[in-house]
C-alpha positions in Angstrom: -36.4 28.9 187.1 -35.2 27.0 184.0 -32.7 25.0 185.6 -35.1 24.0 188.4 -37.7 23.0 185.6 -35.1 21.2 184.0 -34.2 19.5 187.5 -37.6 18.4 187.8 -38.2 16.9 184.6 -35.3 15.0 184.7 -36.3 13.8 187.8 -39.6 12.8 186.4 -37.8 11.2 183.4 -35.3 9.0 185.5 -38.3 7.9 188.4 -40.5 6.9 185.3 -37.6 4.6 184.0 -37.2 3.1 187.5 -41.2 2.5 187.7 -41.2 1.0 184.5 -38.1 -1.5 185.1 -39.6 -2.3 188.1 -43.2 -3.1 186.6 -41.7 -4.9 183.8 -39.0 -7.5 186.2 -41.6 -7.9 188.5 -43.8 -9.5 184.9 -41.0 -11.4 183.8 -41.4 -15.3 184.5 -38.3 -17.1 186.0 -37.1 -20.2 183.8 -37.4 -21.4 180.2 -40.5 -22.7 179.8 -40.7 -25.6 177.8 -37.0 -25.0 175.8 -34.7 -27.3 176.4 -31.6 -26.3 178.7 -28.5 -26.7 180.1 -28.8 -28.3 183.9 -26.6 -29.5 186.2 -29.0 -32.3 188.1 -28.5 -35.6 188.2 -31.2 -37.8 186.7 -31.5 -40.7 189.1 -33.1 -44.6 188.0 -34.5 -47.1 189.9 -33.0 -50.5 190.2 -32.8 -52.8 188.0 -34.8 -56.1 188.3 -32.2 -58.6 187.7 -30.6 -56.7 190.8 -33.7 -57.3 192.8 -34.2 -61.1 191.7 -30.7 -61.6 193.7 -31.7 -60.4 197.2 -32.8 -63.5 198.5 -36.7 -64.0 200.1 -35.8 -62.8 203.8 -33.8 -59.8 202.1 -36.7 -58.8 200.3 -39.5 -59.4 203.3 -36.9 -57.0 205.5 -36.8 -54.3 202.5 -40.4 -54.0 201.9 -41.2 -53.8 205.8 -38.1 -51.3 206.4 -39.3 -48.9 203.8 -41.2 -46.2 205.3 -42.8 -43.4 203.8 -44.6 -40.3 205.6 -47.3 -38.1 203.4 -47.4 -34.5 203.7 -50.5 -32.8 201.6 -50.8 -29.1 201.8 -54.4 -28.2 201.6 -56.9 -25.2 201.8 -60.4 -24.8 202.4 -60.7 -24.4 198.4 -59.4 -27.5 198.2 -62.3 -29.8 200.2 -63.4 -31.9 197.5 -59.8 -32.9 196.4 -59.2 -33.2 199.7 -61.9 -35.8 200.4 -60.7 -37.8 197.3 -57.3 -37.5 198.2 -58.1 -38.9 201.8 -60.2 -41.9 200.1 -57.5 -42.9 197.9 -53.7 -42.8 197.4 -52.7 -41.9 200.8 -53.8 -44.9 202.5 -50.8 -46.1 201.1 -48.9 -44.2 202.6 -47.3 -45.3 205.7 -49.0 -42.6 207.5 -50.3 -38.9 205.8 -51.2 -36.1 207.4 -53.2 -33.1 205.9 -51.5 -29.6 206.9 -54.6 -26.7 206.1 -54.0 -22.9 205.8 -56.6 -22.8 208.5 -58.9 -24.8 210.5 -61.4 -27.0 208.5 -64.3 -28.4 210.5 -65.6 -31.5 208.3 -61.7 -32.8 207.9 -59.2 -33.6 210.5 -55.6 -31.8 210.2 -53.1 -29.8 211.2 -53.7 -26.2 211.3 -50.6 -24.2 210.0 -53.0 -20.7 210.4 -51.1 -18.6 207.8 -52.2 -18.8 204.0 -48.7 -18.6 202.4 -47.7 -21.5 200.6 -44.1 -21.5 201.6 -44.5 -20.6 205.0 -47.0 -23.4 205.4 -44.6 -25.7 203.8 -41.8 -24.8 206.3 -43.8 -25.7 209.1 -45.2 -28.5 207.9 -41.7 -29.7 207.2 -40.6 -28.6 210.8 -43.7 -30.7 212.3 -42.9 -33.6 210.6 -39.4 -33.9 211.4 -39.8 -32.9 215.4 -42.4 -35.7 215.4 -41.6 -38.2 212.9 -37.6 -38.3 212.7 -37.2 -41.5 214.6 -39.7 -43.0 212.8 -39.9 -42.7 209.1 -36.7 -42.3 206.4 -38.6 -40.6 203.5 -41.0 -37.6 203.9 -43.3 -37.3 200.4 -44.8 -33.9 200.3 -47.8 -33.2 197.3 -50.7 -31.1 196.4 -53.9 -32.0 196.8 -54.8 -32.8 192.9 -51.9 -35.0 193.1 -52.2 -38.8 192.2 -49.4 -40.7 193.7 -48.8 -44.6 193.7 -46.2 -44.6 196.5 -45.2 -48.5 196.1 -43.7 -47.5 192.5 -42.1 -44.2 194.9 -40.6 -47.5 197.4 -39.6 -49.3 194.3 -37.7 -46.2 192.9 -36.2 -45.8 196.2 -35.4 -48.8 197.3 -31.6 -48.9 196.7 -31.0 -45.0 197.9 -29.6 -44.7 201.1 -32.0 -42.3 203.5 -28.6 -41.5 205.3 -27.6 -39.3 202.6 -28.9 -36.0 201.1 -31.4 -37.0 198.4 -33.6 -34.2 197.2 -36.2 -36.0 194.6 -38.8 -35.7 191.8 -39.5 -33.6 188.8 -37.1 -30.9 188.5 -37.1 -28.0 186.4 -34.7 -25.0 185.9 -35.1 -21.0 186.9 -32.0 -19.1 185.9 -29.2 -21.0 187.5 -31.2 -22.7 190.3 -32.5 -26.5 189.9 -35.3 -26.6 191.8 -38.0 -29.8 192.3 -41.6 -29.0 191.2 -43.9 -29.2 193.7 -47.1 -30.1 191.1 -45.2 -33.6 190.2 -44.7 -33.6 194.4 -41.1 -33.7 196.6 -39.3 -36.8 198.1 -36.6 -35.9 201.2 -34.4 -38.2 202.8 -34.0 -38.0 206.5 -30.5 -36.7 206.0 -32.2 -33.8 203.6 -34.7 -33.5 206.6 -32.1 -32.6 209.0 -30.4 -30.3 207.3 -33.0 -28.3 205.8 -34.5 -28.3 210.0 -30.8 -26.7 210.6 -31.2 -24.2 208.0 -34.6 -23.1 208.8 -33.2 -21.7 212.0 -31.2 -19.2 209.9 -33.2 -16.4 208.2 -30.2 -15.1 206.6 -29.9 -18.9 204.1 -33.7 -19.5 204.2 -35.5 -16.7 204.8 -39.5 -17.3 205.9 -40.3 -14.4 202.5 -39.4 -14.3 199.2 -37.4 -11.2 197.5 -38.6 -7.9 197.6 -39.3 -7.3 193.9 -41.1 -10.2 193.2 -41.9 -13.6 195.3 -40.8 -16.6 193.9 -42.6 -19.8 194.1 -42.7 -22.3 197.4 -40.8 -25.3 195.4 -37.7 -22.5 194.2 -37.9 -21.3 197.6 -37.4 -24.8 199.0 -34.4 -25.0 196.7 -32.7 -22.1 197.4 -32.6 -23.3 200.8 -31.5 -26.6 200.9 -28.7 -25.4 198.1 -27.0 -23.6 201.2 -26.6 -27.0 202.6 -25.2 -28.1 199.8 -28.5 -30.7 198.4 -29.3 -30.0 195.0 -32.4 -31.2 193.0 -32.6 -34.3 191.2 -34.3 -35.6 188.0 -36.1 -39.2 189.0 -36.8 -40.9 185.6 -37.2 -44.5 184.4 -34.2 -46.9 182.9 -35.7 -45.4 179.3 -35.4 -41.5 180.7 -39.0 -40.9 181.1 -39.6 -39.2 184.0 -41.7 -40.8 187.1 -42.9 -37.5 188.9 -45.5 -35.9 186.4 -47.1 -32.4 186.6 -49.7 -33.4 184.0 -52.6 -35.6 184.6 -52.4 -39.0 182.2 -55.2 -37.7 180.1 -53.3 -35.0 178.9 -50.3 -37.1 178.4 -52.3 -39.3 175.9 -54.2 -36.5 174.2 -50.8 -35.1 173.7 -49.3 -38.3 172.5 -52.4 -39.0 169.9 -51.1 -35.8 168.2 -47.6 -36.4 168.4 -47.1 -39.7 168.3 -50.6 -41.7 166.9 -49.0 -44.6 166.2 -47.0 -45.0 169.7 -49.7 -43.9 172.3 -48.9 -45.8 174.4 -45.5 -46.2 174.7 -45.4 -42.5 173.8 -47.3 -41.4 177.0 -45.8 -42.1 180.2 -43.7 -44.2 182.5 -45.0 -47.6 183.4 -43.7 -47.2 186.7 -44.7 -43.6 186.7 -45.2 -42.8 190.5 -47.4 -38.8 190.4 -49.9 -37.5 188.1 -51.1 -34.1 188.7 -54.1 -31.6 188.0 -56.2 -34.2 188.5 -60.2 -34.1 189.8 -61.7 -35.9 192.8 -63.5 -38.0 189.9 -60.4 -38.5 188.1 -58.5 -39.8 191.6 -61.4 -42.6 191.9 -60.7 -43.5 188.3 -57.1 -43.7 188.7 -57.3 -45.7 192.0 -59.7 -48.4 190.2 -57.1 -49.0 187.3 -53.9 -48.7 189.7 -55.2 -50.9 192.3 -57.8 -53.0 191.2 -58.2 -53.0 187.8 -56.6 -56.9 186.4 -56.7 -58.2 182.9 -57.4 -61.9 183.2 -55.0 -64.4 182.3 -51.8 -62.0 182.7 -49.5 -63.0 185.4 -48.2 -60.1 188.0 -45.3 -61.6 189.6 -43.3 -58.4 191.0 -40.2 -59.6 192.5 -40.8 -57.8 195.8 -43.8 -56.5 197.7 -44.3 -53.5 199.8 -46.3 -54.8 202.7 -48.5 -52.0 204.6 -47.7 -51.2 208.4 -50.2 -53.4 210.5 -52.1 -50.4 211.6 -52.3 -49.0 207.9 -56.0 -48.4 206.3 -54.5 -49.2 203.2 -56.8 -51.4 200.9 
C-alpha cells in the first residue's frame, strides 16, 4: 500500500513538473527584444545618386515604367476604418493592390480568404497573387492595414535589385537563430522569392499551413521558416547612413522618442528621409501623412529627383 502511495505521488510530482514546463515555454517570448544581437542578414542600400545621374534620359523613362509593384493588405472586419483610409491613400500608388479579408465584407470590395488565421491567410494570399499576377508584376509588397507606405521611395530602393533573384526585404528582426522580416514595417518578394516560396507551399513537411504544437509562432517567423528551406534568408533594408527604411513605429513616436534622446538632433535623429513604411498608424494619421508626403511643398525649394516613377495609365494614383 506504501509503495503504491509512493508510486502515485511520484507520479503526481513528475506530471506537475511537465505541466509547469509546459505553461512556462509556452509564456516565454521568442527573440531579444530591444538588445542588441548577433545576426547573420545582410543589410541592403539603395543606389547611390551619382549612380543614377549616369543612366541616360531613355534609361531612366524605361526604369521607372518597368518597375512594377503589386500591393497585398491583409485585412479584417475590425479593421474597416483603416481599411477605408488605407484604400484612399498610399495604395493608389501602387501598381495595383488588392485587399485579402478573413471573411466577406460587404461595404469594401476584396478577396475573401474565409479563415481568420493570420498565416494561413497570408499563404493564400501569396498563392493568389502569384497564380494571377506572375507574368505581370516583379515585386509583391505585402502590409497591414495601419501601415503607411510611400512605394516610389520602395522603387527607388529597389531599383538596382534584380527581381530574377531571391530577395526577401524589409525590417528584420531576430528569434533564436531565425532572421525573420517583420510584417508591422511590411514584406518585399521578388518574383524569384515568389516562386519558390509557391514550390514550398506544396510541401507541408518545409512549410507547414500550423505553427508548433506547444506554442504558435507569429505569421512573419512562419514565413521565414519557410522560405529558409529554399535557401532565401531575411534582409535588413536601411539607408546609405544605416537607418532603416521599413519602420514598425508610426513617425510620431519616432520624434517623441528622439526629443528625449536626442533634443538637439530631432530631426536628423528621427528617421530615414527616404524612409518607405511607418506603422501603427490611425486612419486620421494616414490622411495626415499623405498630405505631407504627397502634397505638402515648401515654396522656393527646388525637387529635382533624378528619376521619376510614372503610374501605369490605368492607375488611380493622384
Amino acid at each position: 500500500m506504501l509503495s503504491e502511495s509512493s508510486s502515485f505521488l511520484k507520479g503526481m510530482m513528475l506530471g506537475s513538473i511537465f505541466c509547469a514546463l509546459i505553461t512556462m515555454l509556452g509564456h516565454i517570448k521568442i527573440g531579444y527584444g530591444n538588445k542588441m544581437y548577433h545576426h547573420e542578414h545582410h543589410h541592403i542600400q539603395p543606389p547611390k545618386k551619382e549612380d543614377i545621374l549616369k543612366i541616360s534620359e531613355k534609361e531612366r523613362m524605361e526604369l521607372s515604367k518597368s518597375f512594377r509593384v503589386y500591393c497585398i493588405i491583409l485585412v479584417k472586419p475590425k479593421d474597416v476604418s483603416l481599411w477605408a483610409a488605407v484604400k484612399e491613400t498610399w495604395t493608389k500608388h501602387c501598381d495595383k493592390a488588392e485587399f485579402f479579408s478573413s471573411e466577406k465584407v460587404k461595404v469594401f470590395e476584396s478577396i475573401n480568404m474565409e479563415t481568420n488565421d493570420m498565416w494561413l491567410m497570408m499563404r493564400k494570399a501569396y498563392k493568389y497573387a502569384f497564380d494571377k499576377y506572375r507574368d505581370h508584376y516583379n515585386w509583391f509588397f505585402l502590409a497591414r492595414p495601419s501601415t503607411f507606405a510611400i512605394i516610389e521611395n520602395l522603387k527607388y530602393f529597389l531599383l538596382k535589385k534584380d527581381p530574377s533573384h531571391p530577395f526577401y526585404l524589409g525590417h528584420t528582426e531576430k528569434s533564436g537563430e531565425l532572421d525573420y522580416v517583420t510584417l508591422e514595417g511590411g514584406i518585399v518578394l521578388s518574383i524569384e522569392s515568389m516562386k519558390k516560396l509557391n514550390r514550398l507551399l506544396k510541401f507541408p513537411e518545409k512549410c507547414p499551413e500550423q505553427g508548433g504544437m506547444i506554442w504558435k509562432i507569429s505569421e512573419d517567423k512562419q514565413l521565414a521558416v519557410c522560405l529558409k528551406y529554399a535557401g532565401v534568408f531575411a534582409e535588413n533594408a536601411e539607408d546609405s547612413e544605416g537607418k532603416n527604411i521599413f519602420n514598425t513605429k508610426s513617425v510620431g513616436l519616432f520624434i517623441k522618442e528622439a526629443m528625449a534622446n536626442q533634443p538637439n538632433q530631432v530631426v536628423e535623429g528621427c528617421c530615414s528621409d527616404m524612409a518607405v513604411t511607418f506603422n501603427g498608424l490611425t486612419p486620421n494619421q494616414m490622411h495626415v501623412m499623405m498630405y505631407g508626403v504627397y502634397r505638402l511643398r515648401a515654396f522656393g525649394h527646388i525637387f529635382n529627383d533624378a528619376l521619376v516613377f510614372l503610374p501605369p495609365n490605368v492607375s488611380d494614383n493622384d
